[in-house]
N, C-alpha and C positions, 0 to 999 in steps of 0.2 A: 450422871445417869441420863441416859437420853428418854424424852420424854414423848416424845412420836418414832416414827418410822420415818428414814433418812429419805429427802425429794433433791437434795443439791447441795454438793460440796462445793463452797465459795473460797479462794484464794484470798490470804491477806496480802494487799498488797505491801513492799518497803512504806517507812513511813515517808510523807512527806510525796509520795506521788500522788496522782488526782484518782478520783473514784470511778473505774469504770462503769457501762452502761448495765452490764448485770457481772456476775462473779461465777465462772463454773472448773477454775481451774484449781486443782491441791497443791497446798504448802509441801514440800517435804518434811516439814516439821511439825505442822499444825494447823487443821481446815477448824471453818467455820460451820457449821452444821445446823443447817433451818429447817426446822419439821413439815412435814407433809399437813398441809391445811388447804380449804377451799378456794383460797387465795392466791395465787403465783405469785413466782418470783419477782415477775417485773412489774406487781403491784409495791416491792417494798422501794423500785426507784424512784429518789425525789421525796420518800419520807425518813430513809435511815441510812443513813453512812459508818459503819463501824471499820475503825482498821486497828489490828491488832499485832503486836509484836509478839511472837510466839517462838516457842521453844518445845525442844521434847520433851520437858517434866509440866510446864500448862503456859498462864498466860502469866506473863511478865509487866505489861502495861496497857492501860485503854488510854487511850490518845485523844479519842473525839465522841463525842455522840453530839448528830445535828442537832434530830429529833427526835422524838419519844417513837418507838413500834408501832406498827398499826397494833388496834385490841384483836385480840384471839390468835396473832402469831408472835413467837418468842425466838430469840437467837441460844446461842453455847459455844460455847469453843470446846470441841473436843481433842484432846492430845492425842495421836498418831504413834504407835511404836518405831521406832527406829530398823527394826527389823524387817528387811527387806521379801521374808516367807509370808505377812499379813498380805499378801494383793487378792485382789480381788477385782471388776469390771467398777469403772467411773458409772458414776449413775449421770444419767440424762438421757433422753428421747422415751421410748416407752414403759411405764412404772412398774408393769407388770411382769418387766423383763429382767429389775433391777436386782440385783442381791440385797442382802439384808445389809450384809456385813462391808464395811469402808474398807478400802484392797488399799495399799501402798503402789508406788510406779516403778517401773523401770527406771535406769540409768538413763536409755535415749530417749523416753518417752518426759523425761522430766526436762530433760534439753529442749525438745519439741515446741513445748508446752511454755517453757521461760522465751524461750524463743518467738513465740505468736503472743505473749503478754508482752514483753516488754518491747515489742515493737521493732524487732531486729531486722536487720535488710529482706529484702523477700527472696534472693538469692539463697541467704545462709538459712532461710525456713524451709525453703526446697529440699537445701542438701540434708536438713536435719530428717525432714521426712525421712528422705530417699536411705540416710542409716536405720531407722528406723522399721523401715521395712523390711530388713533382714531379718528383725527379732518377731515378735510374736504382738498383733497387732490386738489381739482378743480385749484389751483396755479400752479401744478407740470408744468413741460414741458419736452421734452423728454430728455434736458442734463440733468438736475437734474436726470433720470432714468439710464443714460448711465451714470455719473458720481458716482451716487452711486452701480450700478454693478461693475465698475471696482475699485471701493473702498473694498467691501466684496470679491475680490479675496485674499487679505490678511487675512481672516478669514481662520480656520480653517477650511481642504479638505470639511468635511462633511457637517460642519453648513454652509460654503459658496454656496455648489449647493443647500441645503435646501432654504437659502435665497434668491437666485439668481432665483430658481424658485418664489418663494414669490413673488419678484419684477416683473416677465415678468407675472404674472397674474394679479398683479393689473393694470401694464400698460393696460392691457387689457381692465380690468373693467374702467378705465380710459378713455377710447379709444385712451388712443395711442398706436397704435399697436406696437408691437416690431420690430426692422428691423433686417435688416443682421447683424449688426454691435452687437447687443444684442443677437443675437444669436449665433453669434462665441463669444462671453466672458464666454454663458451656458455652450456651449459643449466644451470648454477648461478645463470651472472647472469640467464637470463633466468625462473627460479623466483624469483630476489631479486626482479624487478623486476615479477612477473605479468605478462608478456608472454607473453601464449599464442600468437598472431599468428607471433612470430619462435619460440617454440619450434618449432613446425608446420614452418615452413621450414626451420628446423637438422634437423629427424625428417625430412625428404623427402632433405637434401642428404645426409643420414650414410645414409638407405639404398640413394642412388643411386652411394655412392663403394664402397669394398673396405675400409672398413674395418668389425674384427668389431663387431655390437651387444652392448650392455651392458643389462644388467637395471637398472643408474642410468639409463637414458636413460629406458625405459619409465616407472619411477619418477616421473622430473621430470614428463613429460608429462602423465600420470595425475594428478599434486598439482594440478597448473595446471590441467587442465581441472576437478578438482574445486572448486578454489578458485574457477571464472567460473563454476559451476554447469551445466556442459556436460553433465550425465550422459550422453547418448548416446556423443561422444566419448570419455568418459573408459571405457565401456564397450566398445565398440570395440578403443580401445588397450590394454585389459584383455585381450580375447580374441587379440590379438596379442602379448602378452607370453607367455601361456601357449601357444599354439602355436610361439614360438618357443624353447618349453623352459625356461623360469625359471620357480622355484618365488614361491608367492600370499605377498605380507608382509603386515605387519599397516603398512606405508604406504599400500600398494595401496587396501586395504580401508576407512582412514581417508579415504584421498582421494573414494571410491568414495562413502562415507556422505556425508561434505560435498557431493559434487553432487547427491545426490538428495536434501539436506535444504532445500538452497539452491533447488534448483525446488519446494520443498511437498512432494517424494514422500517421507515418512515410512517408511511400509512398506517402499519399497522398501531403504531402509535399515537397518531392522529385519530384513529378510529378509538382508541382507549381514553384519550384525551375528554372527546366527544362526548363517551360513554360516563366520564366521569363528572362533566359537567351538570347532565342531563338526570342522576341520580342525585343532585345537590350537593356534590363536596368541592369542595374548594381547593384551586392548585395552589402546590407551595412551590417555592423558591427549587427543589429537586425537581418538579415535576419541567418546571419552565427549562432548567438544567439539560432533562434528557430530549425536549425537543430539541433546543439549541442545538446541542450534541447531532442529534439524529440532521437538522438540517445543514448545518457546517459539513455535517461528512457526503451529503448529499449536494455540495455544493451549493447548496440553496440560501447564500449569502445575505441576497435582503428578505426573506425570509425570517433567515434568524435575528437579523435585524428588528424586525416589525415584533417579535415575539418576547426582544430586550423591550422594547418603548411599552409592551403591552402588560410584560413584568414590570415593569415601575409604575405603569398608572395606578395599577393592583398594590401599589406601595407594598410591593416583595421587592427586598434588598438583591438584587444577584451574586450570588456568593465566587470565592476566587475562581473555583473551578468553572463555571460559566464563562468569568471574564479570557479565564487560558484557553478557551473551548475556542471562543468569537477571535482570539489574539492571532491564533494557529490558522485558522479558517484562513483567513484574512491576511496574514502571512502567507501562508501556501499561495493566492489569488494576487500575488503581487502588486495589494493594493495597501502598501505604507501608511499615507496620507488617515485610514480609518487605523490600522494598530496605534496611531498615535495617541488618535480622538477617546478609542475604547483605552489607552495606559492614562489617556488625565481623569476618565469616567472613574475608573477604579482608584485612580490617587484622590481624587474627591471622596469616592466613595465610605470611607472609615472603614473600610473591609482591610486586615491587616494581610498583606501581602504573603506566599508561602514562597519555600523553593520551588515547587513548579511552574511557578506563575513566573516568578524572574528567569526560571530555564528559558519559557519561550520567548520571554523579551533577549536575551541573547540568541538564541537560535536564530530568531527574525532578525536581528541586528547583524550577525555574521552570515546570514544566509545572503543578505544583500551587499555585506561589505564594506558596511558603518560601522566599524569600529571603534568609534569615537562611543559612539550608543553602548558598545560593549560597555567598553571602560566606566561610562557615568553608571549603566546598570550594578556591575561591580560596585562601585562607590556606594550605591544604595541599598545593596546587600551587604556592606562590611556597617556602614549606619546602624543598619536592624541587626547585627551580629547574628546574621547569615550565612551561613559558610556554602559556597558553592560546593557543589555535589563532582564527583567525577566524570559524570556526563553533561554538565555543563559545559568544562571544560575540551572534553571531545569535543562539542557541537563550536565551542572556539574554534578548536584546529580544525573541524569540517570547513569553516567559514574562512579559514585563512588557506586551507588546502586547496578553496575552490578560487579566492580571488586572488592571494599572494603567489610568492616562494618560498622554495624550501627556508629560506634563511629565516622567514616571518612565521612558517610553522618550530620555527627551533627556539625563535624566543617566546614565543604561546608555549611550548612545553617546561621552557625556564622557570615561565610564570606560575605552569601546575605543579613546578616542583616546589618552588618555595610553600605550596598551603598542602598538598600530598606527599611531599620527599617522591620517591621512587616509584615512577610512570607505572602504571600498570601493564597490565598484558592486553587490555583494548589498547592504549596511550600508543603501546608500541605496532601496533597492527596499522593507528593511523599514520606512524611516522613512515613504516614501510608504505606506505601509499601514498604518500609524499615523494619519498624516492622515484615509487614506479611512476608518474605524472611526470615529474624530468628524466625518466627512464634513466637514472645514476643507479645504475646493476652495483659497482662498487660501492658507496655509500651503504645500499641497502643491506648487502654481503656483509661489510664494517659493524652496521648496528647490528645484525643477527649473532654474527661472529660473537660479539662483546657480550649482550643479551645474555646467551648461552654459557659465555666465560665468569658473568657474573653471579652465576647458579639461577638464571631465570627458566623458567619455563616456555619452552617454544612450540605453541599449540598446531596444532591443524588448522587452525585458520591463517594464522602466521606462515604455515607454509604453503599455506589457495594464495596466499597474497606475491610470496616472495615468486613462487613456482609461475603463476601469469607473468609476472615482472619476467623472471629470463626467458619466458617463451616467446616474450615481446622484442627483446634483445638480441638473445642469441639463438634461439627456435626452441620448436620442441623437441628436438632429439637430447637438446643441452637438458632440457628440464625432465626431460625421463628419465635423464643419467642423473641430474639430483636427487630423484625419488630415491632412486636404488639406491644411491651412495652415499647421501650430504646427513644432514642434520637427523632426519626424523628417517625413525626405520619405515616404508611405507606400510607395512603390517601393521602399527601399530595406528596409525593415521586412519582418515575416513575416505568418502570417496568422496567428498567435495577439490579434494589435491585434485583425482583425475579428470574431475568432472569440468575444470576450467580449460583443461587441454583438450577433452573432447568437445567443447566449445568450440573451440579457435580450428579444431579441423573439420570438422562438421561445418564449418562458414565459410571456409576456403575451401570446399571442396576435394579434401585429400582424403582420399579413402581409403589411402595403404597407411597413414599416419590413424588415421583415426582407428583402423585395425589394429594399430602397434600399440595405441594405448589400452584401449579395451585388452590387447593380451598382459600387457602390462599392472593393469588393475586386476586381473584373474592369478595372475603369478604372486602378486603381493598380497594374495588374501582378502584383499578388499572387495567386501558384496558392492554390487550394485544395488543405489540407493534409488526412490523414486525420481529426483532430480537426475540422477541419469540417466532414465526414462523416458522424464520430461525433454530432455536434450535433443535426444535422438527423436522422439515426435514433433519435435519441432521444426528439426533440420529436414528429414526424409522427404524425399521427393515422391518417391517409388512408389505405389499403393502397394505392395504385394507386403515389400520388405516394411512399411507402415503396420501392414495387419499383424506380422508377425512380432513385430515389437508390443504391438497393442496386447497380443493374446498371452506372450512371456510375463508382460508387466500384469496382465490380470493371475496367471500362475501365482506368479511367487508374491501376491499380494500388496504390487508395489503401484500401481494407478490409482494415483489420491485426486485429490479434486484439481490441484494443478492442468494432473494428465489429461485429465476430462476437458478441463476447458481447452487447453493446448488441440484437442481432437477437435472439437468443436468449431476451433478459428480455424483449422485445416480444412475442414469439412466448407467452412463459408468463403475462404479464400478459394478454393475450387469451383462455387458454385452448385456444389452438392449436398440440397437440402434435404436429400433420403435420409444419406449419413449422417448428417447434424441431428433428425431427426434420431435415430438409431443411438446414437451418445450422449441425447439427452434420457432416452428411452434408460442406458447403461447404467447411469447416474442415480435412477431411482431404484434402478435394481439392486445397485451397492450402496444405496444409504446414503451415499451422496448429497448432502445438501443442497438444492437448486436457489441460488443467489442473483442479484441481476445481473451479474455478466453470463450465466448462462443463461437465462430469458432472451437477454439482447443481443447474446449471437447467434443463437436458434433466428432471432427474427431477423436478424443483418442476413442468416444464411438462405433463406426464403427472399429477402429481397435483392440479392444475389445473384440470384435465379431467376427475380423477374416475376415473382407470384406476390406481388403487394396484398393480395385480398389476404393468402395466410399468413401473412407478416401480422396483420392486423389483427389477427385472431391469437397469435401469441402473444402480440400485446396486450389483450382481454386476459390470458390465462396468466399472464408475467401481474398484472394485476389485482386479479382473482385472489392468488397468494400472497399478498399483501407485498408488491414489489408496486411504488411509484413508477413511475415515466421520467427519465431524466435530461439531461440535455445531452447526451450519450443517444439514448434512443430514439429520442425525435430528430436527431440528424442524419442516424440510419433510414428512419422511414424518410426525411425528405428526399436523400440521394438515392433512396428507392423509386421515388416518384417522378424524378428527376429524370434519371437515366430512361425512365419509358415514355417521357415527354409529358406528365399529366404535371404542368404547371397548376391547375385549377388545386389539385388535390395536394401537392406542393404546399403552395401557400395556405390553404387549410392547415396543415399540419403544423405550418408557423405559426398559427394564431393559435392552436390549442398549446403547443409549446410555451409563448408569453401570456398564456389563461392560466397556465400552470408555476407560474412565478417560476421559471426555466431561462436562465439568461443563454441568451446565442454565444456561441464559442465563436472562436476563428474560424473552424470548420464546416460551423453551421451556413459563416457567412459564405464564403467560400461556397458548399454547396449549390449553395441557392444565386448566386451569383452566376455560377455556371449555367442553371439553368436559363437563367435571364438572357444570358449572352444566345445563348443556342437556340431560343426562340424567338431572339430579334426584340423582347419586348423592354427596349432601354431606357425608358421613361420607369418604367419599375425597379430596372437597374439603379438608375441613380438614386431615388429615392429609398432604396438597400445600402446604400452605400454612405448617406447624409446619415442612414439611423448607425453605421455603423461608426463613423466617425462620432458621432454622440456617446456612443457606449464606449470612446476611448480605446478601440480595438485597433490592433495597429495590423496593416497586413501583411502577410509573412509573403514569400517569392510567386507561390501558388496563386494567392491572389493578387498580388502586384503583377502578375502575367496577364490574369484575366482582367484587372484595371488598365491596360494599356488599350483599349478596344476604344476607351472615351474618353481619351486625351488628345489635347491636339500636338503634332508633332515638338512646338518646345516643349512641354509636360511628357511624352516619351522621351525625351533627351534626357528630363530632369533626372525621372527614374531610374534611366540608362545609370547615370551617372553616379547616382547614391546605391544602387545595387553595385557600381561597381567597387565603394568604396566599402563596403560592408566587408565582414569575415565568412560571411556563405555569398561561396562562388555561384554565380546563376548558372541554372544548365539547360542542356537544348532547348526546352521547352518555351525557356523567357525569351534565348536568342530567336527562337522560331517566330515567335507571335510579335518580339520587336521588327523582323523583317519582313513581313507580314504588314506592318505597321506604315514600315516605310514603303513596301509596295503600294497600297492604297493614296498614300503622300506623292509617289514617283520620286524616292526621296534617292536619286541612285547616285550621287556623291557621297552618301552614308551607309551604303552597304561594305565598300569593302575595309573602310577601319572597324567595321562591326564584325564584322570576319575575321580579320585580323586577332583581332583582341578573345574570341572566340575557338581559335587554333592557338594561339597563344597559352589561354588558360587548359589547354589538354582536351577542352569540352567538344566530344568526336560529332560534326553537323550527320545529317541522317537528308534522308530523301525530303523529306520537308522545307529542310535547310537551301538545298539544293532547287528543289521546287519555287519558294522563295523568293533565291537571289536570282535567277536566271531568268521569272516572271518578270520580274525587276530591271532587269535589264535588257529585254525582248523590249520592253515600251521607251527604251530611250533611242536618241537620233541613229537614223540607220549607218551613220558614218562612224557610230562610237563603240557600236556593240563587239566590233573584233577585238578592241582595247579591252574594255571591258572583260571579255570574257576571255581573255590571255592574262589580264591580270589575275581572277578568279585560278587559272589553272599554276599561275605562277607562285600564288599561296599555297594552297592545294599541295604540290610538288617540294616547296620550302619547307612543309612539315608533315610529308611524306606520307598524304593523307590518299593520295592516289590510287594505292594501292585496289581500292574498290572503285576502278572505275567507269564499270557499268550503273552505278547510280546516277554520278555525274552527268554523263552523256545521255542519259535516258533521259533524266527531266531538263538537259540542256534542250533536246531536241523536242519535248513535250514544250515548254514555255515557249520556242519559237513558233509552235505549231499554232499558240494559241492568239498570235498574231500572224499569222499565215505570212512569218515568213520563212518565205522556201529558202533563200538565199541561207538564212543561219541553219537551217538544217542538213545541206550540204557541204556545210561548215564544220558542223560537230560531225557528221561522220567523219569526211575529209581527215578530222583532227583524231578520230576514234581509231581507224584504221592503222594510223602510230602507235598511239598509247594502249590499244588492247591486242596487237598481236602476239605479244606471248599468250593471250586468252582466248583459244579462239572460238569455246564456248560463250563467253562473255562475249566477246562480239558480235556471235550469232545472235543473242537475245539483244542489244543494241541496235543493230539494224534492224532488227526486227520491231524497235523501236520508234527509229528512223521513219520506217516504210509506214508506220501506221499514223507519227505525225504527220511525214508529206498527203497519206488520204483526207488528211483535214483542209488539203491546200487546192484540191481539184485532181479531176483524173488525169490529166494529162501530162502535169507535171510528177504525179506520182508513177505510171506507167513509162516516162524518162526515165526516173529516180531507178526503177526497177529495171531496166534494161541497161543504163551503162554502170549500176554501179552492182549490182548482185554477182555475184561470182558462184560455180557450180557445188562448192563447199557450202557456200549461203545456203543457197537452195534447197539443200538438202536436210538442214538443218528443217527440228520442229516447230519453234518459235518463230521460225518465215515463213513453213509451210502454212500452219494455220494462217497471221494475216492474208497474206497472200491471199489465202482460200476467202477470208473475210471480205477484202478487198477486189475480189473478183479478177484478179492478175493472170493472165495466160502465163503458162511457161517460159521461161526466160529465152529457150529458143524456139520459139514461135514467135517471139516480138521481133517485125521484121522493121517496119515502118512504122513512124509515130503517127497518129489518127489527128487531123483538123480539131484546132483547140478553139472552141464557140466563145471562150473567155478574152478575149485580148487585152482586155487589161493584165493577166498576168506575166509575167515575164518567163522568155523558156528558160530549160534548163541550161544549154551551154553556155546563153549570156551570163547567171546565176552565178555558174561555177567557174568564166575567167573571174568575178569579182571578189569569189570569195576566198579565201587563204589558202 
């Protein structure tokens, strides 16, 4: 006889198993039955242990008793019919809800139920649910809900919040509502699982139900949106924590930094950092995390530096992820010597190593082309039984794609087959890119071929890869006839296939091609995507046919932030900072997120333009919105300052650059170098140049051009010499400023192997060149110059560079002018009147040429020049008329008699011209 009213049907467990923490589940044979008293259940743990062998007619044996009962509550075993018509609801959660009467269970609910006691995989608990919920759930109670949530936390990140959600909605449909307890088990899994998505939805359901919020809830939400780099979000949900009365943690604050380091906003992090000092809470080891973060991605190397030494005085350990943050940085900055320092800091460290951490120590090792690093990495991952990941292995054959051959990428893929069997579908996208690097069209064909024969899958990128490969090979026509015909139907494909061929025409300037693919991509179905948007605004020259691309891609919805920035460097590389203006304007109109590459080509486009004052005031608003200054935009503004000559405000800007822990690039230096040179102020040159060599900056052609200004002629030889042996060919620019070099030396036994070698390499000389060489040799002995400048034309002619040559004889006849001598300008006509008559516009602008050097020479000899050598065609011409008119020349027939020359040092023109060729 039962002697209360039933509070909790406790399971006997088999004998011989251990006592759970409390008991709520039925025997199908026979429950234990504790009466409803003032005392709870989980008062009787730690003072009674009963386990009973039971059966359907009673109890069979008592096994154990620890202890004696607490006084005033008593146990019974009551027997249970076998008949499966007694069911009725489990009792637990609220008493008022409970039936009188003890139900019997189902078939799958007794599965369930054995299932979550005895400890079964968390897999086979899912699926038992998942039967389960076919039948009729009216038995559940809320442990059974809370019980099996915290059973699928052992599932798998993803399928567990999937299911976990499952569960708190039928609780629902159930009506038992979820409580707090169920809802911190969601939002843990789906912080495990970075599911921001279902966080959002669990944060709408828990504020639209009654039950109270928790300052964990806000918590989780704020990690997660910090961790997807949501800052707004996570800012948002910040301002609602705090208005709903919970105090600021030092979670909060770290979460807070990771979003705004994760979208580039440094500052704004710094400014939270600040904030959180200044309120007393203390960084942790995450928080130091998402600075490092924020300054690695900012380039801001010893920065993140000073903020590891500052996390250790603070004795915070820096956790893996830190050390991968500073490995990468650091890697990317091609500075070895410190990934080394930072890989013994972390093996010192006792922080046990992850796969990510050893990814980037192979990436850095094959990025450089130490192999040797690969392998012992490897080694040290097969130690800690490690298994490299897939993408390891890629970043192998990236490193072996960029520094080997094929042959060395095939046994790097040997190697991923022994630990993955059969390459994936990236594996094989890197092999074809292997192929296309030694352009082996066949090869590549061969592996596709096979791929396909062996039931793989041959994706759309696989065919962007193979399709560039024969456009490289065989053109585009070959490769539009693959679209149609070969492997992949293009219908079925995206438009990254067309969009590489609309590349390669758009850069060559084929416009009946680039038309053939675009109808090509319209016949196959395939939309244009915003990247073929971006294409086409990048290539266009044309403003009209620009605007109209711009106004289709805002149509059909396809101008994403690419497109915008792509307008923007259009806008600045013109010069035109209305329109820069106007696309940033665009930008906020569409939601656009303004980042600093569009702060810093708004103000690149402004200084451009030459309006430094609004450059500067963009850099206020680039600011304002929590964008730093980086080494990117302070070398805008220096070449801004530059180009109008305000060295004062130049070097300004270089000093708040290194106030701002902004290490100078190559370009920076370069910049500012130029301006050194172009103001003459070379003592600040050198001393540019001593700090540059300090900072280990090596300089690239641009500025090994502008270092030739202050060397003395062997130190330009040197140069000469190791640029010539390098793999980038120097171009006009270097040979210009080396003969330039040698003019000021008179170094004119070295012009013409410098010419040479200069026609040699294809590198087409320009008026400069010309300018130059023939300054150059206007100042050597007047006995040498016709050698001289017959050899010049005998090069010239040998690589059939003649063809323009009205340059030639223009600045032939300018350089002699600027040694007044007449002799060589009646030379280079003389010699012009040859080589430009099938031109005989060109040679009107050459005498015309001619006549204006000889006015540099005196009137007398120029008014000779003008009367025996002008001819009535001359004359007529405009480019004579006008000097002519300049020079004050009467008509050619009105010069009867040449006028008494005051100069007698000069010599006349007859003598002139028996001497010269």
């Amino acid at each position: 006889m039962r002697t209360a009213p039933l509070t909790r049907a406790v399971r006997a467990p088999r004998p011989g198993w251990p006592p759970r923490s409390h008991y709520r589940y039925r025997c199908p044979r026979a429950l234990i039955a504790v009466p409803q008293t003032p005392t709870s259940l989980a008062s009787l743990r730690g003072t009674t242990s009963l386990f009973f062998l039971c059966n359907s007619v009673g109890i069979c044996a008592l096994l154990s008793t620890v202890a004696p009962a607490r006084k005033g509550v008593s146990a019974e075993i009551v027997p249970v019919p076998a008949s499966p018509s007694e069911s009725s609801n489990d009792l637990g959660g609220d008493p008022s809800e409970e039936p009188s009467m003890l139900p019997s269970q189902s078939e799958p609910l007794a599965l369930f139920r054995d299932a979550l006691f005895y400890g079964e995989s968390k897999t086979k608990i899912w699926e038992s649910y998942q039967a389960l919920r076919s039948f009729d759930r009216r038995f559940f109670i809320r442990d059974d809900y809370t019980d099996l949530l915290n059973a699928i936390c052992g599932l798998d990140e993803t399928a567990a919040v999937d299911a976990c959600l499952v569960v708190l909605e039928d609780m629902t449909t159930s009506k038992i509502y979820p409580s707090v307890d169920e809802y911190r088990i969601a939002f843990r899994l789906c912080r495990r699982a970075s599911r921001v998505d279902s966080a959002e939805e669990l944060f709408a359901r828990l504020r639209a139900s009654k039950v109270t919020l928790e300052k964990s809830f806000f918590e989780d939400l704020i990690v997660l949106y910090g961790a997807a780099g949501e800052l707004m979000k996570a800012s948002n949900a910040y301002r609602d924590m705090v208005d709903a009365g919970f105090s600021r943690s030092d979670v909060v604050y770290g979460a807070l930094m990771d979003a705004a380091t994760r979208t580039g906003n440094l500052r704004q992090a710094e400014i939270l950092y600040a904030e959180m000092l200044s309120v007393g809470l203390k960084p942790n080891s995450e928080t130091f995390a998402a600075l490092i973060y924020g300054n690695v991605w900012n380039q801001r190397l010893p920065k993140a530096m000073s903020l590891l030494r500052e996390m250790m005085d603070r004795n915070l350990q820096p956790s893996v992820r830190t050390y991968t943050h500073l490995i990468n940085g650091f890697s990317r900055a091609s500075q070895p010597e410190v990934v080394t320092r930072l890989a013994r800091l972390m093996e010192f460290s006792g922080e046990e190593p992850d796969v990510v951490y050893y990814g980037s120590l192979i990436a850095h090792a094959a990025r450089h082309g130490t192999f040797e690093e690969v392998d012992d990495v490897l080694r040290a991952m097969e130690s800690r039984k490690i298994e490299p990941t897939e993408a390891i292995h890629d970043s192998i054959l990236a490193g072996v794609l960029m520094h080997g051959d094929v042959n060395a990428v095939l046994v790097a893929v040997n190697r991923m087959i022994k630990t993955f069997g059969v390459p994936g579908e990236r594996t094989l996208n890197t092999l074809l890119l292997a192929f296309a690097k030694g352009q082996d069209l066949l090869g590549a064909t061969t592996l596709l071929n096979g791929w396909k024969a062996d039931g793989g899958a041959v994706t759309s990128v696989h065919c962007t890869t193979y399709v560039n490969l024969l456009a490289e090979v065989n053109g585009i026509p070959a490769a539009l006839d693959y679209l149609k015909e070969s492997l992949i139907d293009p219908a079925a494909g995206d438009a990254g296939m067309f969009n590489v061929l609309l590349t390669r025409t758009m850069r060559s300037h084929a416009e009946d091609m680039t038309s053939k693919v675009m109808i090509a991509m319209r016949n196959s179905g395939v939309e244009p995507d915003a990247v073929t948007y971006n294409i086409l605004l990048s290539n266009l020259t044309d403003a009209e046919a620009l605007q109209q691309v711009q106004k289709t891609a805002l149509l059909e919805n396809k101008l994403n932030h690419v497109g915008c920035l792509i307008l923007l460097k259009n806008a600045a590389r013109r010069k035109d900072a209305v329109a820069a203006t106007k696309v940033h304007k665009l930008m906020q109109d569409l939601d656009i997120p303004l980042n600093k590459i569009a702060w810093t080509t708004l103000a690149h486009a402004y200084g451009r333009a030459g309006d430094v004052h609004k450059m500067e005031e963009v850099h206020e608003q680039m600011q304002k919105s929590g964008w730093d200054m980086d080494v990117v935009s302070y070398t805008t503004l220096i070449k801004a300052y530059v180009d109008i000559g305000a060295m004062d405000a130049a070097e300004q800007a270089w000093a708040r650059m290194l106030s701002a822990d902004c290490r100078p690039n190559l370009r920076s230096y370069t910049c500012m170098l130029g301006g050194y040179i172009r103001s003459k102020n070379y003592p600040a040159a050198w001393n540019l140049i001593t700090s540059m060599k300090a900072a280990q900056i090596q300089p690239d052609l641009a500025l090994r051009t502008a270092l030739l200004h202050f060397g003395s002629l062997e130190d330009v030889e040197a140069s000469v010499r190791q640029q010539m042996s390098e793999a980038s060919a120097p171009d006009a620019m270097f040979y210009n400023t080396v003969f330039n070099v040698y003019k000021g030396h008179a170094a004119i036994d070295l012009v013409a192997p410098l010419l040479g070698d200069m026609l040699g390499r294809g590198v087409p000389p320009d008026h400069y060149t010309f300018a130059a060489v023939f300054q150059t040799y206007a100042r050597a002995p007047r006995h040498r110059i016709h050698s001289l400048v017959a050899r010049v034309f005998e090069q010239l002619r040998d690589h059939n560079v003649l063809t323009d040559g009205k340059v030639v004889f223009t600045e032939l006849a300018r350089a002699h002018a600027k040694v007044n001598n007449v002799e060589g300008i009646v030379a280079a006509w003389d010699r012009a009147v040859v080589e430009m008559a099938p031109y005989p516009d060109d040679a009107a602008e050459v005498f015309a040429a001619c006549l204006g050097a000889m006015g540099n020479c005196g009137p007398d000899v120029t008014i000779r020049f003008w009367r025996e050598a002008v001819t009535p065609d001359l004359a007529g011409s405009q480019p004579v008329k006008t000097v002519a008119k300049d020079l004050g020349l009467p008509a050619p027939n009105s010069v009867t008699t040449l006028p008494p020359s005051p100069d007698t040092t000069r010599p006349t023109l007859p003598a002139l011209r028996t001497s010269a060729p």
